[in-house]
C-alpha positions as CSV (number, residue, x, y, z in Angstrom):
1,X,-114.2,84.9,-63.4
2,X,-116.7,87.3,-61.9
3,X,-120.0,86.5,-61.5
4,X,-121.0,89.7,-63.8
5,X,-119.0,88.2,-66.7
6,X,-122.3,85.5,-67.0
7,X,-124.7,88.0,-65.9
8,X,-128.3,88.6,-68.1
9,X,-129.5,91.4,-66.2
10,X,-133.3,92.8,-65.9
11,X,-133.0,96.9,-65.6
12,X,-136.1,97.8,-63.1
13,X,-137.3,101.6,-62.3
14,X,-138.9,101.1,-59.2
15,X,-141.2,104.5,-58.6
16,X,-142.9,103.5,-61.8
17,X,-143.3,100.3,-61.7
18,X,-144.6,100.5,-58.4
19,X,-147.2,103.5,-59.4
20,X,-145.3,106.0,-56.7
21,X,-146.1,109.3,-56.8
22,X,-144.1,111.8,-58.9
23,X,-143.5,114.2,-56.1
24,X,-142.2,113.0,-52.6
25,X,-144.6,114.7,-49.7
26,X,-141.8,113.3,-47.1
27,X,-144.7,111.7,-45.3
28,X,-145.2,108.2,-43.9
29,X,-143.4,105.2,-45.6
30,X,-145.7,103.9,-48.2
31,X,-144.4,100.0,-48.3
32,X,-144.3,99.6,-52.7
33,X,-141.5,98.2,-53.0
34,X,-142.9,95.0,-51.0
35,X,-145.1,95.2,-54.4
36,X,-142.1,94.2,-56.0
37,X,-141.6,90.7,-54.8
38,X,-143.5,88.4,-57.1
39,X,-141.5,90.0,-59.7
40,X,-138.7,88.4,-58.6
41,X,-140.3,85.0,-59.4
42,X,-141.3,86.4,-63.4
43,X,-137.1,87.1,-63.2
44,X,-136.1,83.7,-62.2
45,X,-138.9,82.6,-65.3
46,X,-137.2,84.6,-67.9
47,X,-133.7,83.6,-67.0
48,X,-132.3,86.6,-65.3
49,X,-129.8,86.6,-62.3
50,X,-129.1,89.6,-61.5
51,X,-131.1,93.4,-61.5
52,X,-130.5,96.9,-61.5
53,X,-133.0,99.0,-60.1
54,X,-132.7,102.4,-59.0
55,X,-132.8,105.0,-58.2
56,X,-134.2,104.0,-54.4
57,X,-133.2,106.8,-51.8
58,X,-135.1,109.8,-50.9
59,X,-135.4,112.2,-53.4
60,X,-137.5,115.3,-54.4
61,X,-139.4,113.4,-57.7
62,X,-137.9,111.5,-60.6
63,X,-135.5,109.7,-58.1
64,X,-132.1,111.6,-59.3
65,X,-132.1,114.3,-57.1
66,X,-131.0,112.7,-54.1
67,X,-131.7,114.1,-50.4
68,X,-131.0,111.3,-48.6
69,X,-128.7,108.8,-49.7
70,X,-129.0,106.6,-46.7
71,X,-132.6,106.6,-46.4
72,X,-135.1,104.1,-48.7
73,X,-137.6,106.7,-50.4
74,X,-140.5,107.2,-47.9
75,X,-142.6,106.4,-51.5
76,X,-140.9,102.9,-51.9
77,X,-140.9,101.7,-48.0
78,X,-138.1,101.6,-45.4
79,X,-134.8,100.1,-45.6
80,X,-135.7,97.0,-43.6
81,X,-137.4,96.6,-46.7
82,X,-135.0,97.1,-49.0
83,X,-133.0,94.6,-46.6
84,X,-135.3,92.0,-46.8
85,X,-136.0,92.4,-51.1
86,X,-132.2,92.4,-51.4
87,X,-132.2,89.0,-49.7
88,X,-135.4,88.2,-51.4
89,X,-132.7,88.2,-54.8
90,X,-130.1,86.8,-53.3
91,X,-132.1,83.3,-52.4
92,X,-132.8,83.3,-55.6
93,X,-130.0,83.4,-57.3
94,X,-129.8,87.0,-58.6
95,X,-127.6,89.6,-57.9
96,X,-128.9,93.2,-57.5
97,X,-127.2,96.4,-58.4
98,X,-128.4,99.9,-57.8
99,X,-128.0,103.2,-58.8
100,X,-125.3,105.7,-57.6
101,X,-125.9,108.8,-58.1
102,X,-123.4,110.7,-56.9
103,X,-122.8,113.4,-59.5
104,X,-125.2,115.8,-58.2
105,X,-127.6,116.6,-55.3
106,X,-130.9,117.4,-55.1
107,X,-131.5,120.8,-52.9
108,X,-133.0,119.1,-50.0
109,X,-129.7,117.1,-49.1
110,X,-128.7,118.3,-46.0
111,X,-124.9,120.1,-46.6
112,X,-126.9,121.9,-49.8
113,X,-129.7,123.0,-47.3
114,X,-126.8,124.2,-44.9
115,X,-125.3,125.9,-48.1
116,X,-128.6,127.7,-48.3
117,X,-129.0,128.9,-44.6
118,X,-125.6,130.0,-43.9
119,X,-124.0,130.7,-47.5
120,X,-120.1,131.6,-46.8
121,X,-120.0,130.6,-43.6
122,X,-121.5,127.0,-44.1
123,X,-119.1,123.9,-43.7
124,X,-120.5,122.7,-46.6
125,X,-119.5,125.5,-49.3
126,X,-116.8,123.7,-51.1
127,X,-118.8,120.7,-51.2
128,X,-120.7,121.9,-54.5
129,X,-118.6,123.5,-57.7
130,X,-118.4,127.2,-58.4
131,X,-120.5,128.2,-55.8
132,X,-120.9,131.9,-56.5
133,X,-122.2,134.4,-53.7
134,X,-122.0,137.2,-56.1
135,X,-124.7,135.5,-58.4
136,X,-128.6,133.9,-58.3
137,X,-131.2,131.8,-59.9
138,X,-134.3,131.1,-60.3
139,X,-135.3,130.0,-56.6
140,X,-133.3,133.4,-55.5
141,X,-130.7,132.0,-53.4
142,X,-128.6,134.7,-53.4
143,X,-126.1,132.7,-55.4
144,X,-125.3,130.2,-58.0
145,X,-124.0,126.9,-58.7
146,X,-122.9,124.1,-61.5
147,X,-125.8,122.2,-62.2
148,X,-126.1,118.8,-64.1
149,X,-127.9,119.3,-67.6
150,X,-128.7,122.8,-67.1
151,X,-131.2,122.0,-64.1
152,X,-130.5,124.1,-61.1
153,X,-132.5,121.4,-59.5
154,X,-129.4,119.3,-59.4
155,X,-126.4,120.8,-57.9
156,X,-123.2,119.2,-58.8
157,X,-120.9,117.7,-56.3
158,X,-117.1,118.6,-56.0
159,X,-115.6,115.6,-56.1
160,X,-112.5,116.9,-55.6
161,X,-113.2,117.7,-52.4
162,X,-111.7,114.8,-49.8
163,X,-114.8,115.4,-47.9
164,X,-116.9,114.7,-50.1
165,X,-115.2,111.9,-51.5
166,X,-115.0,110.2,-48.2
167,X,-118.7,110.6,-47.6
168,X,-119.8,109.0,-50.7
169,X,-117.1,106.4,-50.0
170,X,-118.5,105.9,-46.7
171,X,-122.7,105.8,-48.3
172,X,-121.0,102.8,-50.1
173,X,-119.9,100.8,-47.6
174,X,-123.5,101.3,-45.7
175,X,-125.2,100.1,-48.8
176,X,-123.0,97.0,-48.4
177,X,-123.5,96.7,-44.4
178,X,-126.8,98.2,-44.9
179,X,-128.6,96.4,-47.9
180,X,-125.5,93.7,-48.8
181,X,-126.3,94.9,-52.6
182,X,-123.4,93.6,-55.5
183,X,-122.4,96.7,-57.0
184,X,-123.4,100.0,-58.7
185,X,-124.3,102.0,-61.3
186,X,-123.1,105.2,-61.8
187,X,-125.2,107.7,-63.1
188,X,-124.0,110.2,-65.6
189,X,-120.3,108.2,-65.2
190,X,-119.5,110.3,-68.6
191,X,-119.3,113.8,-66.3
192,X,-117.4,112.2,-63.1
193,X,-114.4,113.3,-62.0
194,X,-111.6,110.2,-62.8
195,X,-110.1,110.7,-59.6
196,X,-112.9,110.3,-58.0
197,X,-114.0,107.3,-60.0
198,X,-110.5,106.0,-58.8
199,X,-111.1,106.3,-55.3
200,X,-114.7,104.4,-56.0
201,X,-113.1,101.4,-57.6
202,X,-110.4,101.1,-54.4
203,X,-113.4,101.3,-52.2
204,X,-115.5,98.9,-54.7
205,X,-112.1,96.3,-53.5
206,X,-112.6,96.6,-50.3
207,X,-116.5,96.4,-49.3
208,X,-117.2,92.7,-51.2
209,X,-115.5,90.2,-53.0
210,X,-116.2,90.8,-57.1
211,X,-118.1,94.5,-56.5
212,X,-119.5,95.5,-59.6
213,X,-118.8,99.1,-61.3
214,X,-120.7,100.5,-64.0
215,X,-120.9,103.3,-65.6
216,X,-123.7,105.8,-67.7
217,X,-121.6,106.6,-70.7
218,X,-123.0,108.0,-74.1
219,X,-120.6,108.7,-76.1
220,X,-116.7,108.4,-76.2
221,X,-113.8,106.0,-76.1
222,X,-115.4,103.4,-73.9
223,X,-111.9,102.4,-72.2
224,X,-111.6,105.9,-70.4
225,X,-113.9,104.7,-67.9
226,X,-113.8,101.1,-67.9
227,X,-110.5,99.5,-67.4
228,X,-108.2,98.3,-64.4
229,X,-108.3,101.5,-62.3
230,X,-111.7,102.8,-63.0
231,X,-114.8,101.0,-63.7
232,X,-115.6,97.4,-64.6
233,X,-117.9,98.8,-67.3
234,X,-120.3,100.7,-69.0
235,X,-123.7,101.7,-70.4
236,X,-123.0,99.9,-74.3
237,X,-125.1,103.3,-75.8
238,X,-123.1,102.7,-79.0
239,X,-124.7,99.5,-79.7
240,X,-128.0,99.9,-78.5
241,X,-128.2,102.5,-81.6
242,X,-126.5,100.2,-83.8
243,X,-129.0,97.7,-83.1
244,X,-132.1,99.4,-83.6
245,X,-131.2,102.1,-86.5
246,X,-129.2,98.7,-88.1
247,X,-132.6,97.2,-88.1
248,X,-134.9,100.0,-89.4
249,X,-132.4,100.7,-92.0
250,X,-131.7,96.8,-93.1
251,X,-128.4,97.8,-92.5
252,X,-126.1,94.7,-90.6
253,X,-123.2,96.3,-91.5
254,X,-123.8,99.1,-89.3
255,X,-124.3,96.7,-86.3
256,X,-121.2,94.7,-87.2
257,X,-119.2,97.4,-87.4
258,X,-120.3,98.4,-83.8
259,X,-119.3,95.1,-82.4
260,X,-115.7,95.8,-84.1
261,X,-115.1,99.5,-83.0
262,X,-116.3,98.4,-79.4
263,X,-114.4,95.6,-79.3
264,X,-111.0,97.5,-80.4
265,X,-112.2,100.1,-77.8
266,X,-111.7,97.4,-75.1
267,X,-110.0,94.3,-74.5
268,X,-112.2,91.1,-74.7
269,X,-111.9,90.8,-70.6
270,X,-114.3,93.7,-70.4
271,X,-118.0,93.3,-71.1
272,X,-119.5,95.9,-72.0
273,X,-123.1,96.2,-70.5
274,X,-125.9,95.9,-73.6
275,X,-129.1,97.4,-74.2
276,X,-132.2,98.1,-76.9
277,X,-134.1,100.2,-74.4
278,X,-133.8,101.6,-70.5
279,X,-135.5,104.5,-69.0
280,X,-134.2,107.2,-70.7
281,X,-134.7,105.8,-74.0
282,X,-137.9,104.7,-76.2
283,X,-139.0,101.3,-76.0
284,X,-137.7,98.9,-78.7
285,X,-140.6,97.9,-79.9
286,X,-141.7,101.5,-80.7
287,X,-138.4,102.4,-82.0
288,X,-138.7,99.6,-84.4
289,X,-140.2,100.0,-87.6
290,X,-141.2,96.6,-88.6
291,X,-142.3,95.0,-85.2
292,X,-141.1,91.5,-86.3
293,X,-137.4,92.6,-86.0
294,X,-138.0,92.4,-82.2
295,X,-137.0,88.6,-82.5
296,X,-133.8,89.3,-84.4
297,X,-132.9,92.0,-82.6
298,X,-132.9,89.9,-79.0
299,X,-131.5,87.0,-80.6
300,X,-128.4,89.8,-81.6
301,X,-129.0,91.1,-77.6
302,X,-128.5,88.0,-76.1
303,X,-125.9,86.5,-78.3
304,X,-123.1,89.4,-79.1
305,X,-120.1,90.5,-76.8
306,X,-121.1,92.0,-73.6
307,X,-123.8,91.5,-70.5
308,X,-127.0,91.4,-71.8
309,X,-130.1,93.5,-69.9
310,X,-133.6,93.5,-70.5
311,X,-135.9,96.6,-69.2
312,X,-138.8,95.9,-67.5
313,X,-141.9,95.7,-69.2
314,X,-140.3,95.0,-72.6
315,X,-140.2,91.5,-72.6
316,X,-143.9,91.8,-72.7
317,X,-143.7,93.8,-76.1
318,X,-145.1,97.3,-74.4
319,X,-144.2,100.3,-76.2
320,X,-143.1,103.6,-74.7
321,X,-142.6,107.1,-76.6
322,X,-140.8,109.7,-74.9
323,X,-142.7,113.1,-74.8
324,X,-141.9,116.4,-74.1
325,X,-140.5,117.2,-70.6
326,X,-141.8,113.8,-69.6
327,X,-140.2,110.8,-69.3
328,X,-143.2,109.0,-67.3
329,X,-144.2,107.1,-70.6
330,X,-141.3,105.1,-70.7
331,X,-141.2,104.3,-67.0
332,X,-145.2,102.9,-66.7
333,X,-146.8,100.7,-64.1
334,X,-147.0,97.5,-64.8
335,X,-149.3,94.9,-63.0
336,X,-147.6,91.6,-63.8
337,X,-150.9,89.4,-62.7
338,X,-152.5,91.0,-66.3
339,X,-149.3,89.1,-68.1
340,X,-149.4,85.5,-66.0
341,X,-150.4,84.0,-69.6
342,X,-147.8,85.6,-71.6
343,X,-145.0,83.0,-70.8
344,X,-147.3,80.7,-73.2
345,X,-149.4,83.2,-75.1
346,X,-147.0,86.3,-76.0
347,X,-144.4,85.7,-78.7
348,X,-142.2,88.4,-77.2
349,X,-142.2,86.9,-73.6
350,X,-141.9,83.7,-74.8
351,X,-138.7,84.5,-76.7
352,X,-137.1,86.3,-74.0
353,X,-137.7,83.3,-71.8
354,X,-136.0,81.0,-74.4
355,X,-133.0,83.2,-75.0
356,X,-132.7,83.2,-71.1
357,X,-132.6,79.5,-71.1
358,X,-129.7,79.2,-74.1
359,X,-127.8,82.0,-72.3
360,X,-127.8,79.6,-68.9
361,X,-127.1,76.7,-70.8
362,X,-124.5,77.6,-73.0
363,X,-123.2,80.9,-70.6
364,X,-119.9,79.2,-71.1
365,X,-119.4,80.1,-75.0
366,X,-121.8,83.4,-75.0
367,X,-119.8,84.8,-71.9
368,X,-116.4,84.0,-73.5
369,X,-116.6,82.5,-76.5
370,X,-114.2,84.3,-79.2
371,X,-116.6,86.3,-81.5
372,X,-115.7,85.7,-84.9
373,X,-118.0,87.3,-88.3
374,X,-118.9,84.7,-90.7
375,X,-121.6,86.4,-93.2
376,X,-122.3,89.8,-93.5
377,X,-125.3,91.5,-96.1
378,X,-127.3,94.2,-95.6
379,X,-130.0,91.8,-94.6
380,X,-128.8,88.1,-92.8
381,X,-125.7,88.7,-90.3
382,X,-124.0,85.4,-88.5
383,X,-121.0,85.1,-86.5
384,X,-119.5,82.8,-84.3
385,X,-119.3,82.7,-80.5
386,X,-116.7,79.8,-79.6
387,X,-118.5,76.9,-80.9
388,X,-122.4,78.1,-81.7
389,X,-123.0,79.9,-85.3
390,X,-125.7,82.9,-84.4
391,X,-127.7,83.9,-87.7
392,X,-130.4,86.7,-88.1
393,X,-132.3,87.7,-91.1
394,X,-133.8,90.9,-91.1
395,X,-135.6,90.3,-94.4
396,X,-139.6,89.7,-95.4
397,X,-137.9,86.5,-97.2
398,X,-136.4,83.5,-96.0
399,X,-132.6,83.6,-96.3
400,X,-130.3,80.5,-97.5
401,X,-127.0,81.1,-95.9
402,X,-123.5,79.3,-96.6
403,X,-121.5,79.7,-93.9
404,X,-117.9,78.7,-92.7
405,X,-117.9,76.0,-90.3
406,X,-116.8,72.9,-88.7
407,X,-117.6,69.4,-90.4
408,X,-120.6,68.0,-88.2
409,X,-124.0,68.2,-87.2
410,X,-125.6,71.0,-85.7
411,X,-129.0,71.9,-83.8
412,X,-131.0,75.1,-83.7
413,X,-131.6,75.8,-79.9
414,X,-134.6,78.3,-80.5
415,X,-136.3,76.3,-82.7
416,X,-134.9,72.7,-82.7
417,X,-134.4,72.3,-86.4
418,X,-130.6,70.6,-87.6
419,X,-128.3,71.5,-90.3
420,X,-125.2,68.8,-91.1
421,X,-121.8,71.3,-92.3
422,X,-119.2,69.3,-94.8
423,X,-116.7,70.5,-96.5
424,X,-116.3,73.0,-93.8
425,X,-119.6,74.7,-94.8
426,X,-122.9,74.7,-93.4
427,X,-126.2,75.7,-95.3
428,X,-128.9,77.0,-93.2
429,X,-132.4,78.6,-94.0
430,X,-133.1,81.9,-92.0
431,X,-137.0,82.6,-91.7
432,X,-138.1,85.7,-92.3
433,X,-137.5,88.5,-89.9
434,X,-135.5,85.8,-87.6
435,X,-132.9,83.8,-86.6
436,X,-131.3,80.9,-85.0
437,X,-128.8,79.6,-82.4
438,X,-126.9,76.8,-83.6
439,X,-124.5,74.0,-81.4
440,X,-123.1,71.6,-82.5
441,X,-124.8,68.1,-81.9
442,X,-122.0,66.6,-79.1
443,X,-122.2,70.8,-77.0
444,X,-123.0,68.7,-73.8
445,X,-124.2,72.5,-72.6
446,X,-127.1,72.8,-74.6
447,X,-130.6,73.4,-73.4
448,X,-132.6,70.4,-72.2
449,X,-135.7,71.9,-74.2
450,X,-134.6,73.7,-77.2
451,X,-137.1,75.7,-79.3
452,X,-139.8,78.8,-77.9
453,X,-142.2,76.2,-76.3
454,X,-144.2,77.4,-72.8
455,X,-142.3,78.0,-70.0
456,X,-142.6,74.3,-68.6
457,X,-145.2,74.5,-65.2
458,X,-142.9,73.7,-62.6
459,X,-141.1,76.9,-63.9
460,X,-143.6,79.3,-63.6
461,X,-143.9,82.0,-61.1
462,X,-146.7,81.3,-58.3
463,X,-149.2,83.7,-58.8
464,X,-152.2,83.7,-56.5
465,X,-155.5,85.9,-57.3
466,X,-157.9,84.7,-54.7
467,X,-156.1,86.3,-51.6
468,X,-156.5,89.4,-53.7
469,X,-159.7,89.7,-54.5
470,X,-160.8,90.5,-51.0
471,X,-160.1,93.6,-49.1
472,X,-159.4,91.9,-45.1
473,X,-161.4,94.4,-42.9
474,X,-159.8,96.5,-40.6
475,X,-161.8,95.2,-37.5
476,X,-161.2,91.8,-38.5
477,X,-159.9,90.1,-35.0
478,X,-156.0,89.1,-35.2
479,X,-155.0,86.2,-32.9
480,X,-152.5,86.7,-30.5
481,X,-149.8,84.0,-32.5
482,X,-146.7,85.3,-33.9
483,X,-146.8,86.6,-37.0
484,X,-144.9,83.9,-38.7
485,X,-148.0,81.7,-37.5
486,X,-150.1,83.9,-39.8
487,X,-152.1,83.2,-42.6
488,X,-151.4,85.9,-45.6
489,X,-155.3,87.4,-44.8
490,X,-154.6,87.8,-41.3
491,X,-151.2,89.9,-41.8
492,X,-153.0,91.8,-44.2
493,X,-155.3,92.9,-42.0
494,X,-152.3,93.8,-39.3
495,X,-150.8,95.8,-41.5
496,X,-154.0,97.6,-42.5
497,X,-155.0,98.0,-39.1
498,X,-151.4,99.7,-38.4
499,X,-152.0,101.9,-41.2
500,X,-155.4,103.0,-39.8
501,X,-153.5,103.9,-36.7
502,X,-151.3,106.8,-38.2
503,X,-154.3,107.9,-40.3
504,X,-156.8,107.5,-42.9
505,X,-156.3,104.5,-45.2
506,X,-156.0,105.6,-48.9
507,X,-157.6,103.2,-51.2
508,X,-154.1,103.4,-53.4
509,X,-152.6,102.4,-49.8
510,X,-155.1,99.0,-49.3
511,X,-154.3,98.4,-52.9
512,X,-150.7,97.9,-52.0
513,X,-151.7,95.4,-49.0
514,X,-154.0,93.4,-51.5
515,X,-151.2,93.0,-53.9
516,X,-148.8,91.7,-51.6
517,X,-149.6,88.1,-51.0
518,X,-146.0,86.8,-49.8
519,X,-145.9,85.9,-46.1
520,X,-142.3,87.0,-45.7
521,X,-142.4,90.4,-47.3
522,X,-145.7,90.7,-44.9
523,X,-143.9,89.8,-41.9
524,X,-141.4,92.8,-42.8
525,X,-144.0,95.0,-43.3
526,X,-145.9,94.4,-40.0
527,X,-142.9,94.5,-38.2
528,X,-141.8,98.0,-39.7
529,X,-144.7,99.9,-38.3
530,X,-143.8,101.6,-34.9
């Protein structure tokens, strides 16, 4: 039993969230991802324990064309901090992921610059496929290469080639020694070469005890990437369509047919890694048609086969549309002091929070409980996972429902009503444009507090304003103490201090300082400066 078998993830892109800039100057380390820290708090809230965020090493823009794969993006920070947010997780509780992206370069990376400056006689020329000296493109090189999507700005890596498979093998175990991260994501999985993949799950056995492998896969027979020799999983792109178009079209049966085909596709020891929106994709609650289908839809999220992952931002209820040759709408900033009162006041937070809490409680029969289907209409779905009944109703009117079950009495964990089944039938009444998680009354793994009530107050996430509404001067005086004797102020004003030492102070840049009001990420921060 792994530790990702019972994971709920939270799916983080860290150069929006953190307001980066879309283009990488290669200048100073700008210290955002320190930003990033109280967030972990709002993740231990919602009942997440483990992330993936990525993609983190220096790149050229959107973070996929890599030119440094063992170097923190100057925009984000160093990699002592990386180091220290990593450990930040791990005391926590929550595992952390990130992305590998080892399909393709950007043009920067050094053996594609030494590709450009020396063409057939560079070491590097069998490192990228169908490098062609007789052709060009559209930065005149004086030859061509395979791309990924058509964009000459990623080059595509031979993984064929030992070399480079030994390199990428080696950037893994740094990330490990480096960063002591979980496991990875691979991106565009769907286009890498199975041998290679092959060679990345031997090393995945080797660098950490239950490293995690998963895949970006759209479309195919899930099981030729995840299995014993490849990857532990993949991106579950067939049911994050299922869910939403299932919804808009009151259609169940699509969504239940999903959970079949994927579920023939691969045995029940694999869990496939589930979605409704990441960022590539719109946000659910703009794909959705009726808005109020957002509680159904997580309540199906949460409780169906596979690891469950929310995306930043959307537990809030934001909407993002994807636009034309822009994807920057979809991966915003987000400051979370604006949301501190949504674990009481927003519906969509609050449910999140609550599913978190069942999935904790009960992670015993929604990690491996047997699915089974019970009902199935156009409009109300239920099913069985080990010993809870899940019913949704995706319906304006409330739905009475007569489904198979055991002789008993039984509690609704969202919302605390009971239900008594005889004669090996319970009746239960769906609201509209909902559901429920029922247990059976002696389940000694159900939630303390069932029902969407406010996070309780010990739970919430600490988060301070008055440290932040003040900008700490630069010529404020800093006593000679150790830094761990420092109040949050005073290593403020360190670190602004150092910053004024390498050059002007951007107001974007004392923004960054204000925001961060945890000693230890400060500490890091002050410590990184040269």
């Amino acid at each position: 039993m792994a530790w990702y078998d019972e994971a709920v993830f939270y799916h983080i892109y860290p150069l929006g969230l953190t307001g980066a800039p879309k283009q990488n100057d290669y200048g100073e380390p700008v210290h955002r991802l320190n930003t990033l820290v109280p967030w972990i708090g709002h993740m231990k809230t919602i009942g997440v324990n483990a992330l993936y965020i990525g993609p983190l090493f220096e790149s050229v823009g959107h973070g996929y064309e890599t030119t440094d794969y063992r170097k923190l993006d100057s925009r984000l920070g160093t990699n002592d901090d990386l180091t220290a947010f990593v450990k930040q997780c791990h005391e926590a509780g929550i595992r952390v992921i990130l992305d590998g992206v080892f399909n393709h370069t950007g043009r920067d990376f050094f053996a594609f610059r030494d590709l450009r400056e020396k063409r057939e006689n560079s070491a590097y020329r069998d490192w990228y496929c169908n490098v062609n000296f007789w052709g060009n493109n559209e930065y005149n090189d004086g030859f061509s290469y395979e791309n990924w999507g058509g964009y000459n700005l990623l080059a595509k890596l031979n993984q064929r080639n030992p070399a480079v498979r030994e390199y990428i093998c080696d950037v893994i175990r740094f990330w490990v020694r480096e960063f002591d991260i979980d496991g990875l994501r691979l991106d565009a999985a769907d286009v890498l070469d199975f041998n290679f993949m092959k060679e990345l799950r031997r090393t995945a056995e080797t660098v950490k005890p239950d490293f995690w492998l998963m895949g970006e896969v759209i479309h195919g027979d899930y099981s030729r990437w995840a299995n014993e020799n490849t990857l532990h999983s993949v991106t579950n792109y067939s049911l994050h369509k299922g869910l939403y178009s299932g919804m808009n079209d009151h259609n169940f049966f699509e969504i239940a047919h999903t959970v079949k085909r994927c579920r023939e596709m691969v045995p029940a020891h694999i869990k496939l890694y589930n979605f409704v929106d990441n960022h590539d994709v719109e946000r659910i609650m703009t794909k959705l048609r009726n808005k109020a289908h957002f509680t159904p839809v997580h309540i199906l999220l949460y409780t169906l086969p596979g690891v469950p992952s929310v995306y930043y931002g959307s537990e809030f209820g934001i909407e993002g549309k994807k636009e034309r040759h822009s994807d920057d709408s979809l991966r915003p900033y987000i400051d979370l002091r604006e949301h501190r009162e949504d674990y009481e006041k927003n519906p969509c937070t609050r449910l999140i929070a609550a599913l978190g809490r069942i999935r904790e409680a009960c992670r015993q029969e929604l990690a491996w409980g047997e699915y089974r289907e019970l009902c199935l209409t156009n409009r109300q779905y239920a099913y069985s996972r080990g010993s809870l009944i899940i019913a949704v109703n995706n319906d304006d009117e409330e739905a009475e429902l007569h489904i198979p079950a055991r002789d008993g009495e039984y509690r609704g964990l969202l919302y605390g009503g009971k239900a008594t089944a005889a004669g090996g039938r319970l009746t239960i009444r769906i609201p509209a444009n909902n559901g429920e998680i029922y247990a059976p009354a002696c389940l000694q793994s159900e939630p303390e507090q069932s029902g969407m009530l406010p996070v309780p107050e010990k739970a919430k996430p600490v988060i301070r304003t008055e440290s932040v509404k003040k900008t700490p001067p630069e010529n404020t005086r800093i006593p000679e103490i150790p830094y761990e004797q420092m109040s949050v102020e005073q290593l403020q004003a360190v670190i602004l201090q150092k910053m004024a030492r390498n050059g002007p102070v951007t107001d974007q840049m004392r923004r960054d300082v204000e925001q961060n009001i945890w000693q230890n990420s400060l500490i890091n921060w002050a410590r990184s400066f040269q």
